[in-house]
C-alpha atoms as an extended CHARMM CRD file, in Angstrom:
* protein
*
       257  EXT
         1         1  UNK       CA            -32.2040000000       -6.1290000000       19.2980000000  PROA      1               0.0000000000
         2         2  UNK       CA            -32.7510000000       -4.8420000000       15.7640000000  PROA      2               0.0000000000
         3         3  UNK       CA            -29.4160000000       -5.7070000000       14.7000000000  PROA      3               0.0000000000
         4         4  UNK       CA            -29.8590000000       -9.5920000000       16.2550000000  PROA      4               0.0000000000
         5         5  UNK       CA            -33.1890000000       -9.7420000000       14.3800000000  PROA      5               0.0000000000
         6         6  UNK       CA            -31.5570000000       -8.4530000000       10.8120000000  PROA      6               0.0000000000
         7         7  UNK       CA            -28.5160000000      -11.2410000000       11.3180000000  PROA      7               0.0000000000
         8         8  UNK       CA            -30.9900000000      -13.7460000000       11.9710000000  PROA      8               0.0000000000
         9         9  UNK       CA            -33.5860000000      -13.2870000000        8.8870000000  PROA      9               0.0000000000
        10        10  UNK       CA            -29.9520000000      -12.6560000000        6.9510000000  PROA      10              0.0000000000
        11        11  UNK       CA            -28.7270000000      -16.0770000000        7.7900000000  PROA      11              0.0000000000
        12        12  UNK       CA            -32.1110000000      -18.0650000000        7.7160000000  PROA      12              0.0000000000
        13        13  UNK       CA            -31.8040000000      -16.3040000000        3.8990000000  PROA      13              0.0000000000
        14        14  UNK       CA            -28.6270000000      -17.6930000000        3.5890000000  PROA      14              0.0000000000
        15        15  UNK       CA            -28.5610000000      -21.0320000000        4.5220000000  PROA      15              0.0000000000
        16        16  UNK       CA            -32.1280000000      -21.4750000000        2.2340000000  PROA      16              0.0000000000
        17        17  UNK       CA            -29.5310000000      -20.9790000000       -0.6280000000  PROA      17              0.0000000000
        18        18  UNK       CA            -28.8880000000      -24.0180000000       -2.1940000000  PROA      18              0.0000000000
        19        19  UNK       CA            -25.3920000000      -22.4990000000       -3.3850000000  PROA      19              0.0000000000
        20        20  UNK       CA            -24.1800000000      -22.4190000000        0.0200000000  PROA      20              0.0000000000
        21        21  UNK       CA            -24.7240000000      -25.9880000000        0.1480000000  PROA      21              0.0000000000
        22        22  UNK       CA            -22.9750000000      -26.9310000000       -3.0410000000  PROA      22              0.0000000000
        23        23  UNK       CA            -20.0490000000      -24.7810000000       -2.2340000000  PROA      23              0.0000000000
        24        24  UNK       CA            -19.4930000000      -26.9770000000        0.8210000000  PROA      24              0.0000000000
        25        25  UNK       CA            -20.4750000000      -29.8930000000       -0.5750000000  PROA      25              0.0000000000
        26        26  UNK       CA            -17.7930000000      -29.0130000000       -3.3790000000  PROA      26              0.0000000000
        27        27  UNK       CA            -14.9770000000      -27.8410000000       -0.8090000000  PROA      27              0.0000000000
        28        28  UNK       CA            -15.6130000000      -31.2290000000        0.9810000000  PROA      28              0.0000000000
        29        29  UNK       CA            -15.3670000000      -33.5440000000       -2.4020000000  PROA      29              0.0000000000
        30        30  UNK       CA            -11.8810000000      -31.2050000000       -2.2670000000  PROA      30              0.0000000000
        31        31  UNK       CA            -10.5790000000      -32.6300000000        0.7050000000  PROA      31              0.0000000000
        32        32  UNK       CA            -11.5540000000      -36.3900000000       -0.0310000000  PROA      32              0.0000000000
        33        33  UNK       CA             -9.6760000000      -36.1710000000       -3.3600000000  PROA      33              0.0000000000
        34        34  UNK       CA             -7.1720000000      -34.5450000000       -0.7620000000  PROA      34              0.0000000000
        35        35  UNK       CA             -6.6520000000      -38.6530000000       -0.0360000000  PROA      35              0.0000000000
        36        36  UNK       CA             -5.8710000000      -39.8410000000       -3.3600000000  PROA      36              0.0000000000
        37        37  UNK       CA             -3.1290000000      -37.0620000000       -3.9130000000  PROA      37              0.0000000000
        38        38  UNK       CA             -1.6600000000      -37.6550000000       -0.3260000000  PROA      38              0.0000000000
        39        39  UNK       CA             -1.7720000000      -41.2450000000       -1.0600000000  PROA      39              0.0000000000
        40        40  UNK       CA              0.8150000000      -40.7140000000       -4.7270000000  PROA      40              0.0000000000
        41        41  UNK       CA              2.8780000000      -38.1020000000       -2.5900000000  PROA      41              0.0000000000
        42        42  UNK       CA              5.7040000000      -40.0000000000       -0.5580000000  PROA      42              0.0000000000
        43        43  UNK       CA              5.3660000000      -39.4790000000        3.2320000000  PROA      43              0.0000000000
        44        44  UNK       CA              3.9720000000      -36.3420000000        2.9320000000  PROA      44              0.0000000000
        45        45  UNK       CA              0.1890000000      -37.0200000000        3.3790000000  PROA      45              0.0000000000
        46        46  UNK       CA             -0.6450000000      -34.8230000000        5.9590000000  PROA      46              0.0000000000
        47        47  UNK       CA              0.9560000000      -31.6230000000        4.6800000000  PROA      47              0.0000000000
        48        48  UNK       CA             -0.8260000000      -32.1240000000        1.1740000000  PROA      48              0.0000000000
        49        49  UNK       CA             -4.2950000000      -32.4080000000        2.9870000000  PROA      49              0.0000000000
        50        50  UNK       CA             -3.7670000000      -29.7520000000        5.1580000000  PROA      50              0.0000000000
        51        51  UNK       CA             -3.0670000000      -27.5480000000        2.2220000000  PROA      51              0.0000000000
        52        52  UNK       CA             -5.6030000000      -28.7980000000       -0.1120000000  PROA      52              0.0000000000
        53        53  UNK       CA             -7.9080000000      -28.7340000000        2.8820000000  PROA      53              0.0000000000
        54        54  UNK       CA             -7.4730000000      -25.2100000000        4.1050000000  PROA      54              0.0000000000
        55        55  UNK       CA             -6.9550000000      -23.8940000000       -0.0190000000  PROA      55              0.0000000000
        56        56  UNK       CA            -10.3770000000      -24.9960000000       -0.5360000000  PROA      56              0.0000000000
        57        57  UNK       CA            -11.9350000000      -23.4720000000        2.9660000000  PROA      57              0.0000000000
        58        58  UNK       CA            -10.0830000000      -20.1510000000        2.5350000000  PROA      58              0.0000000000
        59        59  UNK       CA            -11.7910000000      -20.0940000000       -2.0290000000  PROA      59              0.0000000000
        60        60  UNK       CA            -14.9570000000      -21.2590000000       -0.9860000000  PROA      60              0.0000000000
        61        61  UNK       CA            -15.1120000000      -18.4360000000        1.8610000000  PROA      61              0.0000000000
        62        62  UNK       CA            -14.0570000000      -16.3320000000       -0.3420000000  PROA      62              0.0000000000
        63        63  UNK       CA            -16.5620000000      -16.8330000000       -2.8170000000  PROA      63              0.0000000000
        64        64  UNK       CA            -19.3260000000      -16.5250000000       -0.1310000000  PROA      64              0.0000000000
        65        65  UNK       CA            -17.5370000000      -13.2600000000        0.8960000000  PROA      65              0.0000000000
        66        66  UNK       CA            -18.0820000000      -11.8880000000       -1.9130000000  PROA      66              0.0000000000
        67        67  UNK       CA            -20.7850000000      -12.5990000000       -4.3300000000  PROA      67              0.0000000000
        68        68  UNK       CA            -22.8360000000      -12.9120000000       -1.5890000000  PROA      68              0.0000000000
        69        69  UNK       CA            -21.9220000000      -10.0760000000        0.2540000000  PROA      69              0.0000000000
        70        70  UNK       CA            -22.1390000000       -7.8480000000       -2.6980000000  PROA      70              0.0000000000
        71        71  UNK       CA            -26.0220000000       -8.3510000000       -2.8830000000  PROA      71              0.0000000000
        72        72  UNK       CA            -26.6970000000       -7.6620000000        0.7290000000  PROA      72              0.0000000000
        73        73  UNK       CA            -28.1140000000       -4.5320000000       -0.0430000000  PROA      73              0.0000000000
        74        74  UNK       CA            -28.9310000000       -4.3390000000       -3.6970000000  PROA      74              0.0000000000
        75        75  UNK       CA            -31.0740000000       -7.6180000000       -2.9190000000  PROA      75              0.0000000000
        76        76  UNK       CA            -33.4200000000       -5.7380000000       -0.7400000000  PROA      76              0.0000000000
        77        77  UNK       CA            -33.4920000000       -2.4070000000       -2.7530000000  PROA      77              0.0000000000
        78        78  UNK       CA            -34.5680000000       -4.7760000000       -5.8880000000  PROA      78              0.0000000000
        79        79  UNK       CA            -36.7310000000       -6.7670000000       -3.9940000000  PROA      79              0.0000000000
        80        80  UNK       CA            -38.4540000000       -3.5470000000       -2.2930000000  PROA      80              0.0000000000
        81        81  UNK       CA            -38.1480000000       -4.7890000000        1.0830000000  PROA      81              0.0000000000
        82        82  UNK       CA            -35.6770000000       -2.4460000000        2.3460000000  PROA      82              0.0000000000
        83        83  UNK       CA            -38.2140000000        0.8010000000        2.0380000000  PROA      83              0.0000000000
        84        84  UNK       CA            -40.6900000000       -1.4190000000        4.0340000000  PROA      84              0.0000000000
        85        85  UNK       CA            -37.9580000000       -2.1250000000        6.4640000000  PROA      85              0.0000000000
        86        86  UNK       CA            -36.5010000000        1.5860000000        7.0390000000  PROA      86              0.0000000000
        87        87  UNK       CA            -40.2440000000        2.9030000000        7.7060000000  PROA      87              0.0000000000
        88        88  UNK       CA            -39.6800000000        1.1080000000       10.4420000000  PROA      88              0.0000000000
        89        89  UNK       CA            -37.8550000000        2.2010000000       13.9400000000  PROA      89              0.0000000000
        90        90  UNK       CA            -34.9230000000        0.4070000000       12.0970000000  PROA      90              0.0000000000
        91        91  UNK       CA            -31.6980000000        2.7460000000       11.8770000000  PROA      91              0.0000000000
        92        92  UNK       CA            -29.9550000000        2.6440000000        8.2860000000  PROA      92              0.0000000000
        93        93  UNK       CA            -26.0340000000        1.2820000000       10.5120000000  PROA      93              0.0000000000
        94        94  UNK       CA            -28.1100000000       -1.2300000000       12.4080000000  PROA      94              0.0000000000
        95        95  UNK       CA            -29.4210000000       -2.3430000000        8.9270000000  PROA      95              0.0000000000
        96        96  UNK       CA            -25.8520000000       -2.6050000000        7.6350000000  PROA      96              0.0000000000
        97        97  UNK       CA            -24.2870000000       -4.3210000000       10.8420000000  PROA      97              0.0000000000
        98        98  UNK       CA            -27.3480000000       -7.0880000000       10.7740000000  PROA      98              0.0000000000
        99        99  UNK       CA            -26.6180000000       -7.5070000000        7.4120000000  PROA      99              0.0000000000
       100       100  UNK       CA            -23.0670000000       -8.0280000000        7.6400000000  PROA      100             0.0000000000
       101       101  UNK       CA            -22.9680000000       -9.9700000000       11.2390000000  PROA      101             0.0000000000
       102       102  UNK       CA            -25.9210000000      -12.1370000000        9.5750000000  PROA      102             0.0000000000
       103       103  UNK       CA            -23.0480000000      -12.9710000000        6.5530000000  PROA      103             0.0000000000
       104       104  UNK       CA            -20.5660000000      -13.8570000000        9.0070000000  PROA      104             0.0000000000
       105       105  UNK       CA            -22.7550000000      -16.4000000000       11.0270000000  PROA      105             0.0000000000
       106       106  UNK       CA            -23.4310000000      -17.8840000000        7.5690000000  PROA      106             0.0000000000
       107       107  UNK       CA            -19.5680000000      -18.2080000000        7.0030000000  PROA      107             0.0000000000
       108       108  UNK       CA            -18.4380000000      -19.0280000000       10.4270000000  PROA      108             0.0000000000
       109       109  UNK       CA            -21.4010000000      -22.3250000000       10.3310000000  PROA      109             0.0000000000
       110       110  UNK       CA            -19.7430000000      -23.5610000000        6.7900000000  PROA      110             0.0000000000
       111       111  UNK       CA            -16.3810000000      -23.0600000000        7.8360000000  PROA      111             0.0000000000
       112       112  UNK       CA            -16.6320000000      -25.1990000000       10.9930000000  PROA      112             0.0000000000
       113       113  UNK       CA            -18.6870000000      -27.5300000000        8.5060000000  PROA      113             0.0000000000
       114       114  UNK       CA            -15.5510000000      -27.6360000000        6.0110000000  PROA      114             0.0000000000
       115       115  UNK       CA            -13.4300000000      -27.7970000000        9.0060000000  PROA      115             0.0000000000
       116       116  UNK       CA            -15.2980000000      -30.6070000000       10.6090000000  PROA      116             0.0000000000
       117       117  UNK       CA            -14.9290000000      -32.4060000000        7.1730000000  PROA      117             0.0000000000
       118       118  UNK       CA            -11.0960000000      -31.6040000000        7.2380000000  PROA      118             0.0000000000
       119       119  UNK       CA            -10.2310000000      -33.1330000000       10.5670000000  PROA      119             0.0000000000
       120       120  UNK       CA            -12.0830000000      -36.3830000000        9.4400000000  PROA      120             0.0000000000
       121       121  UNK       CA            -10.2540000000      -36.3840000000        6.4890000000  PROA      121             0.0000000000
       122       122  UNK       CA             -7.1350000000      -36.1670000000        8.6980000000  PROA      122             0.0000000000
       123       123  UNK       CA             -8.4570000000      -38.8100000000       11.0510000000  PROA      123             0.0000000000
       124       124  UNK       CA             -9.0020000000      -41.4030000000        8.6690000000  PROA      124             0.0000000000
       125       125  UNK       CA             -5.5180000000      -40.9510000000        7.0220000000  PROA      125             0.0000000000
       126       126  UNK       CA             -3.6460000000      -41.2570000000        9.9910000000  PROA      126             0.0000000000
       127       127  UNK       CA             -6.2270000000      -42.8600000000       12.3170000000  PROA      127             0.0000000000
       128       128  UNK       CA             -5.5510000000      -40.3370000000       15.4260000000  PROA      128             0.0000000000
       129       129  UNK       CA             -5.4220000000      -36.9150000000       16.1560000000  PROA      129             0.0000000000
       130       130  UNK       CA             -1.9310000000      -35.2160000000       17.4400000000  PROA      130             0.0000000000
       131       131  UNK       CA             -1.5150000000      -31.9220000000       19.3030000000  PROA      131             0.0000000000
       132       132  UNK       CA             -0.6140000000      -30.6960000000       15.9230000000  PROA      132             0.0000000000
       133       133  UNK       CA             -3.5510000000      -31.2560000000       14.1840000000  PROA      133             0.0000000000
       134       134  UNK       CA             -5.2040000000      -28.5210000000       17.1360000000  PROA      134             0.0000000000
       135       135  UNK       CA             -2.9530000000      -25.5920000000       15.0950000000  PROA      135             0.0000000000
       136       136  UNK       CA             -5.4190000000      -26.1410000000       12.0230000000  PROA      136             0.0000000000
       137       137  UNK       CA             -8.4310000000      -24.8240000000       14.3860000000  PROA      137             0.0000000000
       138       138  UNK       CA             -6.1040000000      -21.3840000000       14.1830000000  PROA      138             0.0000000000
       139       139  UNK       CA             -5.5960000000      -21.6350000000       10.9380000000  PROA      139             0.0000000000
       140       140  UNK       CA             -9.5820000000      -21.8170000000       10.0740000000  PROA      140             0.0000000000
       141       141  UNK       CA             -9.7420000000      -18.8420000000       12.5430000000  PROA      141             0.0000000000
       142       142  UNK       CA             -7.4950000000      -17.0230000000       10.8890000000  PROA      142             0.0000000000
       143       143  UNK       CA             -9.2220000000      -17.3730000000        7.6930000000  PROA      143             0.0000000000
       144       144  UNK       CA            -12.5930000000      -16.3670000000        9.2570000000  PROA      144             0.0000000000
       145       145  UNK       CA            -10.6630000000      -12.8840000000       10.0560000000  PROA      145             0.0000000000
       146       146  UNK       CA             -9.8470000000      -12.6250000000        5.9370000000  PROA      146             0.0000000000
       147       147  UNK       CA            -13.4560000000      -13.0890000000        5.3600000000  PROA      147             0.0000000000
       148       148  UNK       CA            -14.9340000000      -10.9620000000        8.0840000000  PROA      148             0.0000000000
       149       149  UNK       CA            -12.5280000000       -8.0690000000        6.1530000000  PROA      149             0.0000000000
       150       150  UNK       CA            -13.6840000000       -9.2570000000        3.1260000000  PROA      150             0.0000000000
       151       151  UNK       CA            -17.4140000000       -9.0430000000        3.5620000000  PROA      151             0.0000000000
       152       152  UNK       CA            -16.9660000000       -5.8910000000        5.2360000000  PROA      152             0.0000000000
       153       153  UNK       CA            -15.5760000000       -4.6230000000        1.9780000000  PROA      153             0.0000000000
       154       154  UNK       CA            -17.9330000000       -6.2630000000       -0.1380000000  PROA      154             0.0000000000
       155       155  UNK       CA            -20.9420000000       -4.3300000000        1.8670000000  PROA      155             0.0000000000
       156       156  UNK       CA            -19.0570000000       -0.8470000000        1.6250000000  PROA      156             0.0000000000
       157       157  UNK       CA            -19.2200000000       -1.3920000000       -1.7430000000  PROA      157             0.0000000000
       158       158  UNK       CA            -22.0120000000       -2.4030000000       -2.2720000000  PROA      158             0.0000000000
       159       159  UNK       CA            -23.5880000000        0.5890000000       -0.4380000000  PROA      159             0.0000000000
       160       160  UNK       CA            -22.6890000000        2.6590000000       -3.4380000000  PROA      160             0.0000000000
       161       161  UNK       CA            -21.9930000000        1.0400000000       -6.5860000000  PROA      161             0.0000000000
       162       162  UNK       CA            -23.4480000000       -2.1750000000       -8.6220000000  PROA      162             0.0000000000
       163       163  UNK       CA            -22.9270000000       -5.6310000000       -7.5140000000  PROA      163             0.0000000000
       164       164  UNK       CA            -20.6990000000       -6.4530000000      -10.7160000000  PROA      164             0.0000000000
       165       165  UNK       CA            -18.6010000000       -3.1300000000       -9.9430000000  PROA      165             0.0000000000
       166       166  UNK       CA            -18.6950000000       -3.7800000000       -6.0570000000  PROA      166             0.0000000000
       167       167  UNK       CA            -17.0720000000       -7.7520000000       -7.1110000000  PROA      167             0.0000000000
       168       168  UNK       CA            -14.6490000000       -6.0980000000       -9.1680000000  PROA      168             0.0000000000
       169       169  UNK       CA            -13.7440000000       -3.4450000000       -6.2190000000  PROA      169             0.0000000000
       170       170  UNK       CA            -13.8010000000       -6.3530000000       -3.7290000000  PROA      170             0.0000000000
       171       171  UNK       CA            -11.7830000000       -8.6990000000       -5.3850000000  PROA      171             0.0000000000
       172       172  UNK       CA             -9.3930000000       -6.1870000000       -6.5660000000  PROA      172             0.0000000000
       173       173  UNK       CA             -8.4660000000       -5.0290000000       -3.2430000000  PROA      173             0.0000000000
       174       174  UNK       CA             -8.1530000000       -8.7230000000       -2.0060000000  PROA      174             0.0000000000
       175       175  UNK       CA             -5.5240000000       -9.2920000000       -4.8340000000  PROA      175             0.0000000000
       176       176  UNK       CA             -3.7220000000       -6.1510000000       -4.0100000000  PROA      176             0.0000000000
       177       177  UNK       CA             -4.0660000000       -6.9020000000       -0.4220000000  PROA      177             0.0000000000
       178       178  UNK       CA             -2.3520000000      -10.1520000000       -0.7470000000  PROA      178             0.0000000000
       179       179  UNK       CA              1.0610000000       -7.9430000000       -1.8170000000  PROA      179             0.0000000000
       180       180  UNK       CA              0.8160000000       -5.1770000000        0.4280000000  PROA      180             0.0000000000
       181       181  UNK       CA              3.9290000000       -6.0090000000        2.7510000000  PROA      181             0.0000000000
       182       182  UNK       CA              6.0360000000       -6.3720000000       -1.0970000000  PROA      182             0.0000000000
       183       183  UNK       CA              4.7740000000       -2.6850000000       -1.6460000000  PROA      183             0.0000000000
       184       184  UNK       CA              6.8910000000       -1.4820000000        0.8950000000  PROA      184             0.0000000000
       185       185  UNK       CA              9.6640000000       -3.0270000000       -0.2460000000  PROA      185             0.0000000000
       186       186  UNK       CA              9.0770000000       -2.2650000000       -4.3420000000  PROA      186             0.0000000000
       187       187  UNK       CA             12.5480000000       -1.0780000000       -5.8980000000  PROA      187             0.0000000000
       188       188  UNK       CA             13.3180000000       -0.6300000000       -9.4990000000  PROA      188             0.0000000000
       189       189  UNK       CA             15.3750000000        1.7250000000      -11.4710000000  PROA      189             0.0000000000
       190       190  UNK       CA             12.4650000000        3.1700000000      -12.8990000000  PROA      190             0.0000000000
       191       191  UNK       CA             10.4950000000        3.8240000000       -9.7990000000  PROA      191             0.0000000000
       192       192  UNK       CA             10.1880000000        7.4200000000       -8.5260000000  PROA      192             0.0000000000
       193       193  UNK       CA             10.8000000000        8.4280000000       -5.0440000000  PROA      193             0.0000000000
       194       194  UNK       CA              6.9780000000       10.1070000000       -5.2140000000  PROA      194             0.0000000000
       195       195  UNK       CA              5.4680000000        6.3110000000       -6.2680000000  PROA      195             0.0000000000
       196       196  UNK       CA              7.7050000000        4.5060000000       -3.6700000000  PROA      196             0.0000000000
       197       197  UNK       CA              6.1770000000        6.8010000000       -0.9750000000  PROA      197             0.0000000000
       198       198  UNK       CA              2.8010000000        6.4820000000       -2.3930000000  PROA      198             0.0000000000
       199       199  UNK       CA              3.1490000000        2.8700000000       -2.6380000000  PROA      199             0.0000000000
       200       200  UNK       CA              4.4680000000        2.5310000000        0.5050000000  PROA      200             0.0000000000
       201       201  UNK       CA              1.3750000000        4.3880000000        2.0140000000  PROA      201             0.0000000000
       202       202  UNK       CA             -0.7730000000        2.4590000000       -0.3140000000  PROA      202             0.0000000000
       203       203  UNK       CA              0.6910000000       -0.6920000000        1.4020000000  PROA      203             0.0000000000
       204       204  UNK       CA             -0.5750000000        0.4580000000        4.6450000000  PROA      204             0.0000000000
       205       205  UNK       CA             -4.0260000000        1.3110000000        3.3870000000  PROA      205             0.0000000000
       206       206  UNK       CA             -4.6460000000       -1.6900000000        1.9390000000  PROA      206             0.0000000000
       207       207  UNK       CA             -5.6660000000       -4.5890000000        4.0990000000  PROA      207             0.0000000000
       208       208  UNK       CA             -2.6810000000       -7.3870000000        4.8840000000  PROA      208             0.0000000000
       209       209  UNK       CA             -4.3030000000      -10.3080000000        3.8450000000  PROA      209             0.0000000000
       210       210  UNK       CA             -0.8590000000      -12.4290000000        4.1210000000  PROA      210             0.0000000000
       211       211  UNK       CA             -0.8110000000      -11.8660000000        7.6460000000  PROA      211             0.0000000000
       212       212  UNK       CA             -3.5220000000      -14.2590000000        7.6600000000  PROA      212             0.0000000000
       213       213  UNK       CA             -1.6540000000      -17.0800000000        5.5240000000  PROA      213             0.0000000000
       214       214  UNK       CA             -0.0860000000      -20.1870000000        8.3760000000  PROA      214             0.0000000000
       215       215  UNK       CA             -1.0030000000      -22.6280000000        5.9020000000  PROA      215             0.0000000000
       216       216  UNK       CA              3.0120000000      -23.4180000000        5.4940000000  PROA      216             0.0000000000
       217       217  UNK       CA              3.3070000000      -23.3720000000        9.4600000000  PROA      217             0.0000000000
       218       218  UNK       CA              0.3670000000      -25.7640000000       10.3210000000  PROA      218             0.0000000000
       219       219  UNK       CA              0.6630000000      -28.0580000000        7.7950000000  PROA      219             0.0000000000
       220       220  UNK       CA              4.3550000000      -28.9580000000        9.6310000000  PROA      220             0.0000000000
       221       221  UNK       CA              3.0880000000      -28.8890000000       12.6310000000  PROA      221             0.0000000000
       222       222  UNK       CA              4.7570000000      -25.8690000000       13.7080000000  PROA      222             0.0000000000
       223       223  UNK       CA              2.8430000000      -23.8030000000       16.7120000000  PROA      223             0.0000000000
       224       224  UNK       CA              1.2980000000      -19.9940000000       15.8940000000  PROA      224             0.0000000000
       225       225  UNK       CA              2.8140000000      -17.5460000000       18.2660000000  PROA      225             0.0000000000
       226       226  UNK       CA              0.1680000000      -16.5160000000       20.6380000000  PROA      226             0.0000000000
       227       227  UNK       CA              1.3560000000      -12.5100000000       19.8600000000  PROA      227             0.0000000000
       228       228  UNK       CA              0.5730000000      -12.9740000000       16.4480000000  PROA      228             0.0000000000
       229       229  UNK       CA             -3.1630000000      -14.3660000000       17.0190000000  PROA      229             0.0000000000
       230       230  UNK       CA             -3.4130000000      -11.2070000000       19.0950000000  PROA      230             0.0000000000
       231       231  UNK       CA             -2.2340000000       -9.0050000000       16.7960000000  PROA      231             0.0000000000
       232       232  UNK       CA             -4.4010000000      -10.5860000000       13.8820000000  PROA      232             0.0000000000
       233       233  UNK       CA             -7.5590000000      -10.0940000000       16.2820000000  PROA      233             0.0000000000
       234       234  UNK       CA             -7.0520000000       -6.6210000000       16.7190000000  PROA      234             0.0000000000
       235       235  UNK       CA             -6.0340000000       -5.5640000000       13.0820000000  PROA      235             0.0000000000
       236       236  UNK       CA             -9.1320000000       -7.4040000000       11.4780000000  PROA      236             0.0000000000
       237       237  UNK       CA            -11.5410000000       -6.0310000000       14.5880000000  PROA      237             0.0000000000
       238       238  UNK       CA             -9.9390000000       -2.4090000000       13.8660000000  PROA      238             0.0000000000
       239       239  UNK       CA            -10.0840000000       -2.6320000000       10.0680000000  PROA      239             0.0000000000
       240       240  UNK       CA            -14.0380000000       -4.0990000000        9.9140000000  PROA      240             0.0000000000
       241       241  UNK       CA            -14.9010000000       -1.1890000000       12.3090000000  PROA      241             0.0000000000
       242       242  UNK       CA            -13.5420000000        0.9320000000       10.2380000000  PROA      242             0.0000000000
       243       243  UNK       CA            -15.3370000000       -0.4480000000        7.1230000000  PROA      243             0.0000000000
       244       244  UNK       CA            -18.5490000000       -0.5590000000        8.8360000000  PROA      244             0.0000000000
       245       245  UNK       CA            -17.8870000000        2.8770000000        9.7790000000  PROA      245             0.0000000000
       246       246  UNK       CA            -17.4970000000        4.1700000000        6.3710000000  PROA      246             0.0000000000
       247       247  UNK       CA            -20.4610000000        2.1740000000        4.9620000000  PROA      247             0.0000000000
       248       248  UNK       CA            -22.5590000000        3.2780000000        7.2850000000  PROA      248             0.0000000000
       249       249  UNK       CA            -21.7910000000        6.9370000000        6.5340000000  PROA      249             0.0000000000
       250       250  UNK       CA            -21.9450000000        6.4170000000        3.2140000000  PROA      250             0.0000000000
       251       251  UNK       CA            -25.5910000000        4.6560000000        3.1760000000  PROA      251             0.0000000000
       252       252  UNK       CA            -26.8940000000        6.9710000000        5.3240000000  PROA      252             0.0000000000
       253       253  UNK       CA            -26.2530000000        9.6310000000        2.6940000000  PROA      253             0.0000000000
       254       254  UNK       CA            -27.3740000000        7.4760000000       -0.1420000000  PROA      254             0.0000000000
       255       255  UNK       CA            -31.1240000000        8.9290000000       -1.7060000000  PROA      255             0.0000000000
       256       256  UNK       CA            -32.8470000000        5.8240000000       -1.4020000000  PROA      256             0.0000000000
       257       257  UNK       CA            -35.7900000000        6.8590000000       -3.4750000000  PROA      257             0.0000000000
């Protein structure tokens, strides 16, 4: 109950931010220019918005993720409000995990906004919908998953360090995250056997953002294997427990005084 009630004053917060609503507002004016590009691109229409489309979800998320997410605590430390809050029967976790699940209504509500504005963008290039068009709804979940990781690095973060080193930390990790699987593979005459293994174990560390990436796949109309939604599930559920999990240890620790 505590945790409902900290995701709910979180994401009334939120969506009082008028920067949420130019993000979307931006991401959308993205997708309509999507038309004039599709329109100088020879018979390939659909795979230029679909690209353009789910590029400018997948920033603008991203963007959320982070500056947002950096500030979910330091906001209320600055602001005072979380000593008020902790005198109360209000464990320090079930502070964190309102925090964070209040984030992630706030992104899942703009995504399906951005999404929403996607598909009508679709619809009023090609005037229907195909079973095709359904595999972007996977493709917007999938890139819900990258944020829910990323937010839940953004709050571990932030649960120790400043909001401009907590965005550096964040976004660093999301770079290097985007080339873990090629850190497994790294060769070169000048690598050591010590900093292949460490990369290699680095690689493993570090979360897999490409895993995420069907943009290619969707925007041919190709179908996502059902093991591999599975598998996505499961890695960003295991990897955002295990965030939280460390966050919460660490903030409990944390002299708040």
């Amino acid at each position: 109950m505590t945790v409902y009630v900290v995701a709910l004053n979180t994401f009334r917060e939120a969506v009082r931010d008028r920067v949420l609503y130019n993000l979307v507002l931006f991401a959308l004016v993205m997708m309509a220019a999507a038309i004039l590009v599709g329109q100088i691109s020879l018979d390939i229409e659909q795979i230029v918005i679909v690209n353009l489309g789910l590029s400018a979800i997948s920033i603008i998320g991203l963007f959320i993720s982070v500056f947002m997410g950096v500030g979910l605590v330091y906001k209320e430390m600055e602001k005072r409000t979380l000593y008020a809050l902790l005198a109360k029967p209000v464990r320090r976790w079930e502070f964190l995990l309102g925090k964070y699940a209040g984030l992630l209504l706030t992104l899942v509500v703009n995504t399906a906004a951005m999404a929403t504005g996607l598909f009508l963008v679709l619809l009023y290039v090609k005037h229907s919908l195909d079973r095709g068009d359904a595999y972007l709804l996977v493709a917007v979940y999938f890139i819900l998953l990258k944020l829910a990781l990323v937010v839940a690095l953004a709050l571990l973060f932030s649960c120790f360090t400043t909001p401009f080193l907590a965005i550096l930390f964040t976004s660093g990790i999301y770079v290097a995250g985007l080339f873990a699987t090629e850190l497994r593979t790294l060769q070169g005459p000048k690598l050591s056997h010590a900093m292949a293994a460490f990369l290699r174990w680095l690689s493993y560390v570090l979360p897999n953002f490409e895993n995420f990436n069907v943009m290619a796949l969707v925007a041919h109309g190709k179908a996502i294997p059902r093991a591999m939604i599975v598998h996505n599930t499961l890695y960003a559920v295991v990897y955002c427990g295990a965030v939280l999990a460390a966050a919460s240890v660490i903030f409990a620790r944390r002299n708040l005084k």
